[in-house]
C-alpha positions in Angstrom: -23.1 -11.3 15.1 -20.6 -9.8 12.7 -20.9 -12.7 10.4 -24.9 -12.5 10.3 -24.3 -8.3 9.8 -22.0 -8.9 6.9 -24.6 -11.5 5.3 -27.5 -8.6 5.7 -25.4 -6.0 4.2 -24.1 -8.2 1.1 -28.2 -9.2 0.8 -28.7 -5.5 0.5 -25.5 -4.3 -1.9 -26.6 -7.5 -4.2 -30.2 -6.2 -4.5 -29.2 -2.5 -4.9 -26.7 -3.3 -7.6 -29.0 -5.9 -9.3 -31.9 -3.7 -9.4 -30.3 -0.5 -10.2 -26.7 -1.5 -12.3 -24.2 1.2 -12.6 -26.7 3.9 -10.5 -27.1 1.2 -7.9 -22.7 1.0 -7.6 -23.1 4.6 -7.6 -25.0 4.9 -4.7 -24.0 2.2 -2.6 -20.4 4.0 -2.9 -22.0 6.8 -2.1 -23.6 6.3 1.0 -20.2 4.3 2.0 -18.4 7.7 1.6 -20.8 9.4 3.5 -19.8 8.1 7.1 -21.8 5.2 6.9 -20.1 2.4 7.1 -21.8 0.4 4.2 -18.7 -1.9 3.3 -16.9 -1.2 0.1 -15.5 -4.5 1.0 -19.2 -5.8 0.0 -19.8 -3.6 -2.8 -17.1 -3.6 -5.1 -16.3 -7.4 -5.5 -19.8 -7.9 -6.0 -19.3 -5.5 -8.9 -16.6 -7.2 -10.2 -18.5 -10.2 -10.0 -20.7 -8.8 -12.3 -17.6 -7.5 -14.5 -16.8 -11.7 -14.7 -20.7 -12.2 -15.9 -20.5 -9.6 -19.0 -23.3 -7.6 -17.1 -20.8 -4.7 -16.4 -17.9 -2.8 -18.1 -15.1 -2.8 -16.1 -14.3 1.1 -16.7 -18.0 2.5 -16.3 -18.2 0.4 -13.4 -15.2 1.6 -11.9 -16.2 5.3 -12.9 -19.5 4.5 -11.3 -17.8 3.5 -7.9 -15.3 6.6 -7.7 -17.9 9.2 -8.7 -20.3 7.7 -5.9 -17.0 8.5 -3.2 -16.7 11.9 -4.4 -20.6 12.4 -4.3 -20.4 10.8 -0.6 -17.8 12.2 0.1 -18.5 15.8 -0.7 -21.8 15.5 0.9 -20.2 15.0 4.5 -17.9 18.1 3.4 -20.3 19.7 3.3 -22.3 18.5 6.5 -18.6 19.8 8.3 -18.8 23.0 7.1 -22.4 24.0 7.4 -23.2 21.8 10.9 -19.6 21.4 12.5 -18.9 19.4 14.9 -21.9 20.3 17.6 -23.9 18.7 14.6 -21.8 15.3 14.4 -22.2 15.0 18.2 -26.0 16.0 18.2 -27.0 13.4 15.4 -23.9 11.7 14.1 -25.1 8.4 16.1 -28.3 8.5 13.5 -25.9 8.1 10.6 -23.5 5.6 13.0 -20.8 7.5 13.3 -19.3 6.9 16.4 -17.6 9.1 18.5 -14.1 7.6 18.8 -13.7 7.0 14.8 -14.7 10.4 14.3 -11.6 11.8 16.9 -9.4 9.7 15.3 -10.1 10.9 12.2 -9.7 14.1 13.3 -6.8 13.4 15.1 -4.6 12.2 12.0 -6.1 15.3 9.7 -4.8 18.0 12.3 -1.7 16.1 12.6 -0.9 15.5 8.8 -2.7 18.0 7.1 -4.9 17.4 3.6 -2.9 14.8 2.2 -4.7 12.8 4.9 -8.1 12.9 2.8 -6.2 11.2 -0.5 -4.3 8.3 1.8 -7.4 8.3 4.0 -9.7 7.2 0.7 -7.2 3.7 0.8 -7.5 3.0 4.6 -10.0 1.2 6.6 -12.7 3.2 8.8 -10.9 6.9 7.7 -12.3 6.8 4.4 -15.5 6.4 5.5 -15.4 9.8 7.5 -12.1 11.5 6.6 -14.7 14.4 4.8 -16.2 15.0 8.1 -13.2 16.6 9.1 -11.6 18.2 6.1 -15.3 20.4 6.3 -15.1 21.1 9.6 -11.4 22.5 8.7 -13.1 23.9 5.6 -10.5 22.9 3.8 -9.9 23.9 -0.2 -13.3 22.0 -1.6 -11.7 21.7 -5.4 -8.6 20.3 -3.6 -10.6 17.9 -1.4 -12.5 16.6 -4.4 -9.6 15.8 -6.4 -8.0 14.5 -3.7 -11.1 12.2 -3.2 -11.1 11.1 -6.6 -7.1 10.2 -6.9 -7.7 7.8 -3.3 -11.2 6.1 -4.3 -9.6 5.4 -8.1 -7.2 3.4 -7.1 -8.9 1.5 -4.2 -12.1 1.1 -6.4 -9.5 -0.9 -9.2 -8.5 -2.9 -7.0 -11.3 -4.4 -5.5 -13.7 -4.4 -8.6 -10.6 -7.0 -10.2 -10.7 -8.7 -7.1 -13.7 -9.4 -7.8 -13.6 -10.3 -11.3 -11.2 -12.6 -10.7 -12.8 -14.7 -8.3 -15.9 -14.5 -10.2 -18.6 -16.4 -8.6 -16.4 -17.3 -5.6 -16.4 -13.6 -5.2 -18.0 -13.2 -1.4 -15.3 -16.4 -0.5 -13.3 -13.9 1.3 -15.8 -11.2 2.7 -15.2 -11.9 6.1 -11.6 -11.4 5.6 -11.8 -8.2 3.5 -12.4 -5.8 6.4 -9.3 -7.6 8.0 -7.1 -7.2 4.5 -7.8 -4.0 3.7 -5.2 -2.3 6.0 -2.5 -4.2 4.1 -3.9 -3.8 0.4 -4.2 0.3 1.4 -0.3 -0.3 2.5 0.2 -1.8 -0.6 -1.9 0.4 -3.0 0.3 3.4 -1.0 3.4 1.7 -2.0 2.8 1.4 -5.1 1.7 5.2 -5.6 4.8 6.4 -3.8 6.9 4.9 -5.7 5.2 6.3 -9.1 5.8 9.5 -7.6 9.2 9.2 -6.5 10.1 7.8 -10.3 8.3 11.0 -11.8 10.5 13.0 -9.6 13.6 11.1 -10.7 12.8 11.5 -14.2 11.9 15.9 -13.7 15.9 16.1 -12.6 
């Protein structure tokens, strides 16, 4: 069932993007950062894949993907702030967001404050609605965008190379990507911290 799903959903990101170019990476990423779940997994190799054929440039297309989050993603700010939470419950199921991935989202933003909406853009299912609750918290919405835009960057890079460099072999691992993507947000994470932490060093 999940296979047959994920062949659906890659029909549909292939024809978007195809049809549309850098718009149609725009709003595929879009619609994936606005709580529904339209795999980024899907989107963004494909995308590189397109890189490999000459059709896209790597930077617009990656420009393309990150502004598409922080459209998305401000959207669902947005739909916290005016709606609330009453409105998730009353009609989140029409956009599928469930329930449960919604409280855990919530969970980890009251526990960890904002900085949950930048590591949340690198993470599976959070990213998808970590906006949700950072409106309903009405948090700072120049601070959430930024913060939006410095996850999705990064995250965006890595798959659109992904799929560059697998070039027409790019869906050989789509099955697996939802699976992966915990450990290359770990890694991505990793990487940033320690960026920071070297800035810091070089400040004293």
């Amino acid at each position: 069932m999940l296979e047959g799903l994920l062949i659906q959903l890659g029909e549909f990101v292939v024809q978007l993007i195809s049809s549309l170019g850098y718009f149609g990476v725009f709003l595929a990423m879009a619609i994936e950062s606005a709580c529904i779940p339209l795999p980024s997994e899907i989107i963004l190799p494909f995308t590189g894949y397109m890189v490999y054929l000459g059709h896209f440039d790597f930077w617009t297309a990656t420009l393309a993907a990150t502004l598409g989050n922080l459209f998305g993603g401000v959207a669902a700010y947005y739909i916290g702030v005016r709606g609330g939470r009453p409105f998730i419950q009353r009609y989140g199921h029409y956009f599928f967001i469930k329930e449960k991935e919604l409280r855990w989202t919530e969970r980890l933003f009251n526990k960890h404050g904002e900085v949950t909406v930048l590591v949340g853009r690198m993470l599976p299912i959070i990213r998808t609605f970590i906006s949700l609750p950072a409106g309903i918290a009405k948090m700072n919405p120049v601070k959430m965008a930024v913060y939006t835009v410095l996850g999705s960057l990064p995250w965006c890079m890595f798959l659109i190379i992904v799929g560059e460099k697998l070039g027409a072999n790019w869906n050989s691992l789509k099955p697996l990507f939802h699976r992966m993507d915990l450990l290359i947000g770990i890694l991505i994470l990793i990487g940033i911290s320690y960026w920071f932490l070297k800035q810091r060093k070089q400040k004293r």
